[in-house]
C-alpha positions in Angstrom: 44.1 77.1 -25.5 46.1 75.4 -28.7 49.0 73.8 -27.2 49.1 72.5 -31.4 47.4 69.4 -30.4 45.2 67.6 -32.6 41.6 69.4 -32.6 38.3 66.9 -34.0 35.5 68.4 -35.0 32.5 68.5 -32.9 29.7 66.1 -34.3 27.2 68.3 -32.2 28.2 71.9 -34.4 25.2 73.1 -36.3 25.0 74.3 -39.8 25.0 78.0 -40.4 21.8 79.0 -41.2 21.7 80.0 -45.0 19.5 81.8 -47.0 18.1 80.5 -50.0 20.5 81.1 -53.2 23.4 81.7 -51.2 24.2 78.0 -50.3 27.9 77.5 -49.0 29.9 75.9 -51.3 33.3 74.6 -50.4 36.5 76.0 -52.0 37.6 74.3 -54.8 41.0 72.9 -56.1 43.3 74.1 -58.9 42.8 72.4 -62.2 44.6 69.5 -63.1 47.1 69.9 -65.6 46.0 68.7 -68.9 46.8 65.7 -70.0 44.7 63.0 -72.0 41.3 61.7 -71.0 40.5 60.1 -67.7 39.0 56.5 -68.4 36.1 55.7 -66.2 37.5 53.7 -63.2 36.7 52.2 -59.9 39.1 54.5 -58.1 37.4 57.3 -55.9 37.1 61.0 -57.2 40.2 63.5 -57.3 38.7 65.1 -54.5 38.6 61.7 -52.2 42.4 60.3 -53.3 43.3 56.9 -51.6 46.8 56.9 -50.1 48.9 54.6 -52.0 50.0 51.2 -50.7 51.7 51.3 -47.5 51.1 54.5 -46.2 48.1 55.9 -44.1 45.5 57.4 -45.9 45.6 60.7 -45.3 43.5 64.2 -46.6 43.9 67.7 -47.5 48.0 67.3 -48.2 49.4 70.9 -48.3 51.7 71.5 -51.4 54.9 72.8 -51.1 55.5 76.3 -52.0 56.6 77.2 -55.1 60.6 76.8 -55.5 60.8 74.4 -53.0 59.5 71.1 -55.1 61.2 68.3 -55.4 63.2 68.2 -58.9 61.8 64.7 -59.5 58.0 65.5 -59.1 55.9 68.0 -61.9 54.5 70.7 -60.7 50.8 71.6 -61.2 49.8 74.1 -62.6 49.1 77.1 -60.7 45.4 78.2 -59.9 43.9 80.7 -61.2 44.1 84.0 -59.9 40.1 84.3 -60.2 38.0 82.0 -58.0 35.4 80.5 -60.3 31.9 81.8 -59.9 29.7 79.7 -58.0 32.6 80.0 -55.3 32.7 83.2 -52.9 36.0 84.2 -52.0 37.4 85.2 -48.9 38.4 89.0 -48.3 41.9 89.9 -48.2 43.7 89.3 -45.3 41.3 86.7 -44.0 42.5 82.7 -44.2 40.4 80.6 -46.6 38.5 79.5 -43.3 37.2 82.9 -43.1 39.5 84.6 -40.1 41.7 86.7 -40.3 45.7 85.8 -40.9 47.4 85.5 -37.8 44.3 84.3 -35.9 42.7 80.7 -35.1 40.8 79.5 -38.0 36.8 80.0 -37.4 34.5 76.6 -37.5 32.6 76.6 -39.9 29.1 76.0 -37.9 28.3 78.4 -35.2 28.7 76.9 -31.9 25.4 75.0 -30.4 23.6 77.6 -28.0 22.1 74.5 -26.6 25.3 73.1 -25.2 24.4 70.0 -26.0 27.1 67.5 -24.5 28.6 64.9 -26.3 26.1 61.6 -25.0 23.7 63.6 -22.5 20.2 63.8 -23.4 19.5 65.1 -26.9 18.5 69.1 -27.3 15.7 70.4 -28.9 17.7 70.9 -32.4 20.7 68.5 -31.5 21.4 65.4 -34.2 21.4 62.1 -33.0 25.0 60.7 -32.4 26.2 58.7 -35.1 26.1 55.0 -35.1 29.4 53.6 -33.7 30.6 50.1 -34.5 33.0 48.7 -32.0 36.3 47.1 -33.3 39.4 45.5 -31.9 41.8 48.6 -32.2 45.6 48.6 -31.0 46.6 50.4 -28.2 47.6 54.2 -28.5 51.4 54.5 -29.8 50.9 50.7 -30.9 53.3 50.2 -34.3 50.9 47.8 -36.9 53.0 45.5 -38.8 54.2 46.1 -42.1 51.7 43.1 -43.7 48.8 44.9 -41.7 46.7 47.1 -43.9 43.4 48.8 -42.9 40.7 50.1 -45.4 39.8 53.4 -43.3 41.9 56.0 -41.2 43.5 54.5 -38.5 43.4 55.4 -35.1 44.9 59.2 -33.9 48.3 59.0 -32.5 48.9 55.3 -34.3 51.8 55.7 -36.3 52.4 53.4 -39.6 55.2 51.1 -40.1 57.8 52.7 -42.2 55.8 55.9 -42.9 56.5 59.1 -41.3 54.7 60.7 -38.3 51.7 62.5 -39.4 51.2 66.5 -38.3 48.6 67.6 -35.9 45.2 67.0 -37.3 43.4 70.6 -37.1 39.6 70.0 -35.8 36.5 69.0 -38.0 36.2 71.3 -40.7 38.7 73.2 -40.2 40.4 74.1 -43.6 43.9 73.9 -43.8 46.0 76.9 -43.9 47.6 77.7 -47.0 51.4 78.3 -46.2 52.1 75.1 -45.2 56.1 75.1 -43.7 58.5 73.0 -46.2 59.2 69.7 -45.8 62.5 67.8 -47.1 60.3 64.6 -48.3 56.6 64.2 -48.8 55.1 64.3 -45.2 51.2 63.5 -44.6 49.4 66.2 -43.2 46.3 66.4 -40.4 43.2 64.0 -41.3 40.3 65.9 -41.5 37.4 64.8 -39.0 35.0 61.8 -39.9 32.8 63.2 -43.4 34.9 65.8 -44.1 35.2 66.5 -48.2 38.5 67.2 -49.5 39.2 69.7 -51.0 39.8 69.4 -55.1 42.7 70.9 -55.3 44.5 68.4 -52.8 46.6 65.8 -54.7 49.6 63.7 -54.2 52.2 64.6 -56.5 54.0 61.0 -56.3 55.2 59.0 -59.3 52.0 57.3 -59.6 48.0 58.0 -58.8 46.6 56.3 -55.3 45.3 52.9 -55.9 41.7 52.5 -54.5 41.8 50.6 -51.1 39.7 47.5 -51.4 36.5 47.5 -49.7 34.7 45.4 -47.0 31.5 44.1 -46.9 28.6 47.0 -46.4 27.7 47.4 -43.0 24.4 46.3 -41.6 21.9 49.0 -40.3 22.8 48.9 -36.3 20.0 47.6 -34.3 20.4 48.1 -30.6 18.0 45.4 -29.7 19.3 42.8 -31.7 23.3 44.0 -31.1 25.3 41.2 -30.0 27.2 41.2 -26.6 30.2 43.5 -27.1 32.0 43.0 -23.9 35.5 41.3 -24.0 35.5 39.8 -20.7 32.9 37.3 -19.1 29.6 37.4 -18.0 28.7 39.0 -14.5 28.6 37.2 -11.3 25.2 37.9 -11.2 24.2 36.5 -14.5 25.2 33.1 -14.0 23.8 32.9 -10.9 20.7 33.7 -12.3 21.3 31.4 -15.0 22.5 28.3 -12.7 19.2 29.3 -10.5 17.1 29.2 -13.6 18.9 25.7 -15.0 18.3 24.3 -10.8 14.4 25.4 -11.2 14.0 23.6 -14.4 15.5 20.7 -13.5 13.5 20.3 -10.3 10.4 20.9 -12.0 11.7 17.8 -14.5 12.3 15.4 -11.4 8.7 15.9 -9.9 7.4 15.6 -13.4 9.0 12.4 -13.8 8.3 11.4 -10.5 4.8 11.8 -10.9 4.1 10.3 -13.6 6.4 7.2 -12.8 4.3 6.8 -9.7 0.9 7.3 -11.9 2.0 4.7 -14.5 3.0 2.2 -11.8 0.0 2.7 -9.6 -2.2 2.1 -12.8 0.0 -0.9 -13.4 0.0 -2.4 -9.4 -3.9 -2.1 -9.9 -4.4 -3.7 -12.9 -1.9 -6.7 -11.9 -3.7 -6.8 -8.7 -7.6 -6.7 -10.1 -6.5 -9.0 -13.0 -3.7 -12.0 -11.4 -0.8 -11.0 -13.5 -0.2 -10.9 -17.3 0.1 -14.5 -17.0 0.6 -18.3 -15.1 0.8 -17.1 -11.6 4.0 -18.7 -10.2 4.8 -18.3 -6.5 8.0 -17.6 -5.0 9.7 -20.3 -2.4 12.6 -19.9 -0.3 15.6 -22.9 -1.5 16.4 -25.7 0.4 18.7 -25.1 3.5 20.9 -27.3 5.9 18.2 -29.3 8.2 21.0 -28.2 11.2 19.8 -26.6 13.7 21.4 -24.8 16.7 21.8 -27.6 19.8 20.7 -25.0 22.4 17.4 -24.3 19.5 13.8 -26.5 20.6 14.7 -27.9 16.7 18.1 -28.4 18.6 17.1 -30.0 21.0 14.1 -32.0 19.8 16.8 -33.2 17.4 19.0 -34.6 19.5 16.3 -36.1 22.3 13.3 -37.5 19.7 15.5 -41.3 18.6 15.8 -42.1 22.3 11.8 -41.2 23.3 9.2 -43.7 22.6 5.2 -44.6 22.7 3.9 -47.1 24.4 0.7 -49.0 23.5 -0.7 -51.2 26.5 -3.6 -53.6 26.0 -5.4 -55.3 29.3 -8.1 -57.6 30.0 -10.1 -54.6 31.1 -8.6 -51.9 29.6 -6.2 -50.0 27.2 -4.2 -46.6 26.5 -1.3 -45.1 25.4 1.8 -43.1 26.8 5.2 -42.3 26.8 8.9 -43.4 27.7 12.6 -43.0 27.3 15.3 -45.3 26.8 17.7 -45.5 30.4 20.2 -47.5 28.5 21.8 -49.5 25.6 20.6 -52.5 27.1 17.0 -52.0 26.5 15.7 -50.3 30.1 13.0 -47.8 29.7 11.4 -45.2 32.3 7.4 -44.0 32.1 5.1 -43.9 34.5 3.0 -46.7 36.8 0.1 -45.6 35.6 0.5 -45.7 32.1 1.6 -49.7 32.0 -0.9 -50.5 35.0 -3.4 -51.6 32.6 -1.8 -54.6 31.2 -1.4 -56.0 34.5 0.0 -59.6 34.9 -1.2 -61.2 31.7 -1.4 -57.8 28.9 0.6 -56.5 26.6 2.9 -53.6 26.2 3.9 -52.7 22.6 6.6 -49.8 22.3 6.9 -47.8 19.2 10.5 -45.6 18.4 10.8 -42.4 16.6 12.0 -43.8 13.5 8.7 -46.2 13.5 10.4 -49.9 14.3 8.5 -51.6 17.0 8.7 -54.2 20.0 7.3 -56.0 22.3 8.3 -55.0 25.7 7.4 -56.3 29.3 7.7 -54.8 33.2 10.4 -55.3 35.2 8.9 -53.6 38.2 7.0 -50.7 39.2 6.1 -48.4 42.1 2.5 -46.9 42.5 4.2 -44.2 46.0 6.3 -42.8 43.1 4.2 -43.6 39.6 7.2 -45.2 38.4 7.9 -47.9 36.4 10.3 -50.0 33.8 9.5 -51.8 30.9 12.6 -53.7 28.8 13.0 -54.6 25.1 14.7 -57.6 23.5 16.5 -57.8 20.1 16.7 -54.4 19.7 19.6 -52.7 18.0 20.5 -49.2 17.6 19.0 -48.1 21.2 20.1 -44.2 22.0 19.4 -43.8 25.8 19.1 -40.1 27.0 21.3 -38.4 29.1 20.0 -37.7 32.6 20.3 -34.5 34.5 20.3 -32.9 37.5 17.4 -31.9 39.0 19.3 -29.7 41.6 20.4 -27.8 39.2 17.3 -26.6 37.4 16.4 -22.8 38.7 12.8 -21.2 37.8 12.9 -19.5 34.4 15.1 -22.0 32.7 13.6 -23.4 29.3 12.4 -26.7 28.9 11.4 -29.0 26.5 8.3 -31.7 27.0 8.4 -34.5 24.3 5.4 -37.3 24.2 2.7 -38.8 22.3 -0.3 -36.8 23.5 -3.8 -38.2 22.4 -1.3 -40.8 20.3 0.3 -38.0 18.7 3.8 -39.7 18.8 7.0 -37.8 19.2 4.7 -34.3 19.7 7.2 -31.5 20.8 6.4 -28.3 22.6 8.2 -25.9 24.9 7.8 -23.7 28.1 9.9 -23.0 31.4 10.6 -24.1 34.8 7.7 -22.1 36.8 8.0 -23.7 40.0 10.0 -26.2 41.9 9.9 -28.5 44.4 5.6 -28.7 44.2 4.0 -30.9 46.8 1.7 -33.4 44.5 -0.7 -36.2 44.8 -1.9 -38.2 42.0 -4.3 -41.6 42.1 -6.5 -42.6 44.9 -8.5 -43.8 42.5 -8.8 -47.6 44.7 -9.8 -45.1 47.5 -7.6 -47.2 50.1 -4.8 -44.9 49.4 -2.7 -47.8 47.8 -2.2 -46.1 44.7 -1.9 -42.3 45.4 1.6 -41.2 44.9 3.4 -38.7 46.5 5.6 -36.4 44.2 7.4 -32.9 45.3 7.3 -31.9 41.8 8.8 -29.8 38.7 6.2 -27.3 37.5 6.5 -26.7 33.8 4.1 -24.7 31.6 4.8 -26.5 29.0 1.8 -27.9 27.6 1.1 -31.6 28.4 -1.8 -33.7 27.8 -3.3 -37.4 28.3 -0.6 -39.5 26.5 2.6 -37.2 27.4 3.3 -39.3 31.0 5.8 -40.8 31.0 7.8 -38.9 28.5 11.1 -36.7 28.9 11.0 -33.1 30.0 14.4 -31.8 28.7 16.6 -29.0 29.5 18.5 -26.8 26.8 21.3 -29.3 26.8 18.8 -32.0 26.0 19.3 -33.5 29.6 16.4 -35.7 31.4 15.6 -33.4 34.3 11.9 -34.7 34.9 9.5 -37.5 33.9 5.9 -35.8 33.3 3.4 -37.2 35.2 0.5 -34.7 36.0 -1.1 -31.6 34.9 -3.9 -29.8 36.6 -6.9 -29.2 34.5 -9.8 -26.7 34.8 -12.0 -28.9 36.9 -9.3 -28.3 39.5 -8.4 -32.0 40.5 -4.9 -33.9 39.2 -5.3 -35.8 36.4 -3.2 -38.4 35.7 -2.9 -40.0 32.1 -6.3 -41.5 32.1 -7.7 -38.4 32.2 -9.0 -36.3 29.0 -8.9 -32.9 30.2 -6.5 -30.7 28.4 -3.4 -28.6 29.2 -4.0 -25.2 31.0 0.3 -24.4 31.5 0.1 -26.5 34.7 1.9 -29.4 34.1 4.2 -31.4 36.5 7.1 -33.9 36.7 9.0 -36.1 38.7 12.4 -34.8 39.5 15.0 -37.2 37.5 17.3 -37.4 41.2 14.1 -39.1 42.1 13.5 -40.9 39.2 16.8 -42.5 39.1 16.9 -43.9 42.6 13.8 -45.7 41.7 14.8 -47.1 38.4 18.0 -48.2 39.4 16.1 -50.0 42.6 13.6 -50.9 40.5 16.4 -52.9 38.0 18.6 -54.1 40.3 15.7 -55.4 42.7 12.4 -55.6 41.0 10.7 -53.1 43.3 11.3 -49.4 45.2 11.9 -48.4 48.8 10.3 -45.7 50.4 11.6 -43.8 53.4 9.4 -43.5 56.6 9.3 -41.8 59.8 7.6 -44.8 61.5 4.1 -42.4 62.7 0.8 -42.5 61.8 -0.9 -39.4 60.6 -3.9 -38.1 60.9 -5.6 -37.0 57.5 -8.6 -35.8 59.2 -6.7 -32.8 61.1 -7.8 -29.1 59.7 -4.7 -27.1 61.7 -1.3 -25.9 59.8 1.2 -28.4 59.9 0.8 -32.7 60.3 -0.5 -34.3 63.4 0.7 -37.5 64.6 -2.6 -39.6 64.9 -3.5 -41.1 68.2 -3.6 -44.3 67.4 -2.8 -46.0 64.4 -4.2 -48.6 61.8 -6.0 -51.5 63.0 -5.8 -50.2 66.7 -2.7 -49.9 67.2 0.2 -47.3 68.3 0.3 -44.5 66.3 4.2 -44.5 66.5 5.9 -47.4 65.5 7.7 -49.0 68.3 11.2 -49.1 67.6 10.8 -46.7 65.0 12.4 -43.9 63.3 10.2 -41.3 64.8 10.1 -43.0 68.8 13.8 -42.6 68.9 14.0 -39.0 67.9 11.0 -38.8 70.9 7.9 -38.2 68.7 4.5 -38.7 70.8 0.8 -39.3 69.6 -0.4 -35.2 68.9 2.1 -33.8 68.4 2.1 -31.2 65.3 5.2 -31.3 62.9 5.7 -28.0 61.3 8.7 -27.8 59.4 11.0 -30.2 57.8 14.8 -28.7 57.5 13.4 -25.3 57.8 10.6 -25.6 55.1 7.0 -25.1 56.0 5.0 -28.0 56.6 1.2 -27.3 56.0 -0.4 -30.9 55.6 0.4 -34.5 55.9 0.5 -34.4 52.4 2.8 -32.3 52.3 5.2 -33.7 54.7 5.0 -37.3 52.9 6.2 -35.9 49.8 9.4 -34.2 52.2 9.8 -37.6 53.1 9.5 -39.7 50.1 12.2 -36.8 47.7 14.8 -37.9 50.0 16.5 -41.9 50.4 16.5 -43.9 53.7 19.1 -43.5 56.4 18.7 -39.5 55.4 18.8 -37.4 58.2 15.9 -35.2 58.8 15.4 -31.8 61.1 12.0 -31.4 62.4 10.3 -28.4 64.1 7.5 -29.8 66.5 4.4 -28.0 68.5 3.8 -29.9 71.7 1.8 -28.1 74.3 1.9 -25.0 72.5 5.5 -25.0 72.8 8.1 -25.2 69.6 10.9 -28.1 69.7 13.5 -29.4 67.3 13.4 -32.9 66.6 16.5 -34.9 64.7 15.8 -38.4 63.3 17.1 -41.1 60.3 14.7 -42.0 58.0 13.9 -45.5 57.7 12.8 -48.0 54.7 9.7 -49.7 54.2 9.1 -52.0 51.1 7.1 -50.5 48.3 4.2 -52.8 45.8 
């Protein structure tokens, strides 16, 4: 129904179908008045007026009925009564659209039997929808601006600054109706639809003719492929993820591109440096000088702090020679080695004795002790003497490091390093003479650090560089004790003197020139096979195997009897329970476990003191 709303024309109508020589022709205007010539001008035809400045452009004005013109416009002539004769005319009654008065004006086009909707797929006959150009366009009921002026027909419903409201547009191609209703000023009518021609007879009857409207630029043939993005807002969601994906992708391909070829050029380049020495002077890196200080409780450490008071000792005989080592006891020249290594100068050789920093003396015995391979040698005129401190031998527990510094094959002030493996080791060293004179008796340190011919005598050291030992054996592969005479090598069983015994010995040896030695007062007898020491039936030269008045006849000892522990320890051979006897000092007391007709008895006694060499 027409509620007189705007109606457009419908770009899908079809063209009546027309016969040839009777081709439609629209209805044409009145004539123009006549007036002088029309000069040949860029403004558009009468039939396409442009709207004059400030007003919308507007087509197919209806004029106002005659009497009712305004006093200050001319009035046209008035048409001719005859149509002209290439026009048909309508039959009385009928509007010029063709229906009759009274009734809704008829479209020109018969409607599409195909139904064709407006952007569906295409019929078999239907046109193909013109090309539309999207433009920014105000929003319906918008007012433009005065300065605003558009070169087309702006959109419906927009109304003009300072122009009045236009009518309702009738649809496309739908001719106006002749009795237009009066208006008081000029009002625009309806805008025909998009490509409608205008009828000739339309003009505007104001003071002065429409001025053209300029024009744009042509427009471009539309190209759908090549039509750029038309959208106001931003991309999708799912574009740009596909684009960050894409720009991720690429730029991980890149890196292992690089990567490669980095690692190929510097591969090629490792080789060639490699094959060839460099580009040039080879020049080899070294680490800068450092501080020579070292941590105390270090080997450096402590080989720093014990090598000024250790020295070598050179001794020259009438039948022989050889080398050890020794340590200085105090400022006043003292030093501690071993019996053996100064037992080749005798009474009438000479003992030479060599510091770390290289100075030399002359040197000379003041006594020495073959039962404990002790000795002491003194220098004169010597300045600048550092003794060593001595330890505690008590103290020392199995697994604690050690230190062993000497002159080994006359390899002065040789360091090297190890552990405590076993303490209080029942040794015998000597017997060389065969009359037992000069076998000593030692309940030893075991060390694994490696010592050699030329070490006895020197200083085996704890972290604290501390005297705790003098080295005085080792155990090579042929299984016997060698002593520094020897020229088997280290095997990690090396053994010292315990520096408790040590120092009763050199202070004896000092103060008096020679050692004592703590005795039972029994004879023993070497020969016996059994576990534990037998008391020999009779003793040297014939005699009574226990001392008369001795040590062991007042505790109540008898000829045969078996001793088999010494304050609680095991007692497995006699030489074993002389080297019990000799690590303690006379007047000790002494707890013994003795086997008498196969019965068990304790036995107390006080050591005595016999003179040593």
């Amino acid at each position: 129904m027409d509620e007189g709303k705007p109606t457009k024309g419908n770009w899908w109508s079809r063209p009546r179908p027309e016969t040839p020589g009777t081709a439609h022709q629209p209805p044409q205007a009145p004539a123009p008045p006549p007036g002088p010539p029309q000069q040949p001008s860029d403004e558009p035809p009468a039939d396409q007026a442009q709207p004059p400045s400030g007003h919308a452009p507007t087509a197919g004005l209806a004029q106002p009925p005659s009497g009712q013109a305004s006093a200050d416009q001319p009035q046209p002539p008035a048409p001719s009564s005859q149509p002209p004769a290439d026009q048909a005319q309508p039959p009385s009654g009928q509007a010029p659209g063709g229906a009759p008065a009274g009734e809704r004006p008829r479209p020109l086009h018969d409607p599409d039997p195909y139904s064709t909707p407006p952007y569906g797929e295409p019929g078999p006959w239907a046109p193909a929808p013109p090309v539309q150009h999207p433009m920014a366009t105000p929003g319906h009921g918008t007012p433009l601006p005065a300065a605003v002026t558009h070169g087309g027909t702006p959109p419906h419903g927009t109304p003009q600054h300072g122009a009045p409201q236009p009518h309702a547009i009738p649809g496309h191609g739908t001719p106006l109706p002749a009795a237009a209703a009066p208006h008081s000023a000029p009002q625009p009518h309806a805008t025909p639809g998009h490509g409608t021609p205008l009828p000739a007879a339309v003009t505007h009857a104001g003071p002065a003719p429409y001025q053209s409207a300029p024009q744009g630029p042509p427009r471009q043939p539309y190209d759908p492929w090549n039509a750029p993005f038309q959208q106001t807002g931003a991309p999708t969601p799912e574009g740009e993820a596909k684009k960050r994906k894409r720009v991720r992708r690429a730029l991980l391909v890149g890196v292992m591109v690089v990567t490669l070829v980095s690692g190929g050029i510097g591969g090629v380049i490792g080789a060639y440096l490699e094959r060839n020495g460099g580009v040039g002077d080879i020049e080899l890196s070294q680490a800068g000088t450092e501080s020579k200080d070292r941590p105390k409780g270090s080997v450096a450490g402590i080989a720093s702090a014990a090598l000024p008071g250790v020295v070598t000792l050179h001794v020259r005989g009438d039948s022989a020679q050889g080398t050890g080592t020794g340590f200085v006891l105090d400022g006043q020249g003292h030093i501690l080695t071993n019996n053996h290594v100064v037992e080749p100068a005798g009474t009438g050789g000479e003992i030479s004795v060599t510091f770390s920093g290289g100075e030399t003396a002359e040197a000379k015995v003041i006594g020495r002790d073959s039962g404990y391979d002790l000795a002491v040698v003194k220098v004169s005129g010597v300045r600048g003497l550092k003794p060593l401190t001595l330890g505690n031998s008590e103290n020392v527990q199995v697994g604690d490091p050690v230190v062993a510094i000497g002159a080994p094959f006359d390899l002065a002030n040789t360091v090297t390093s190890g552990i405590i493996s076993a303490k209080e080791r029942p040794i015998t060293a000597g017997g060389e003479k065969g009359d037992g004179s000069d076998t000593s008796y030692v309940d030893a340190l075991q060390t694994d650090a490696p010592i050699n011919p030329g070490n006895s005598g020197g200083p085996l050291v704890d972290s604290k560089a501390r005297v705790i030992g003098i080295n005085s054996a080792i155990r090579s592969a042929g299984d016997r004790s060698e002593q520094g005479g020897g020229q088997a090598g280290s095997i990690g069983l090396g053994f010292a003197i315990p520096i408790n015994q040590g120092k009763r010995v050199a202070e004896e040896l000092i103060n008096f020139g020679k050692a004592t030695h703590p005795v039972i007062g029994v004879t023993l007898d070497t020969e016996f096979t059994g576990d534990g020491a037998r008391i020999a039936d009779k003793g040297r030269d014939g005699g009574p195997s226990v001392s008369e008045d001795g040590p062991g006849e007042k505790a109540g000892l008898k000829p045969g009897d078996v001793i088999t522990e010494v304050d609680g320890q095991a007692v497995h051979s006699s030489d074993e329970l002389i080297v019990k006897v000799r690590a303690h000092r006379p007047k000790d007391r002494l707890d013994l476990t003795v086997e008498r007709d196969g019965r068990d008895r304790e036995v107390t006694l006080v050591l005595g003191a016999a003179s040593g060499d």
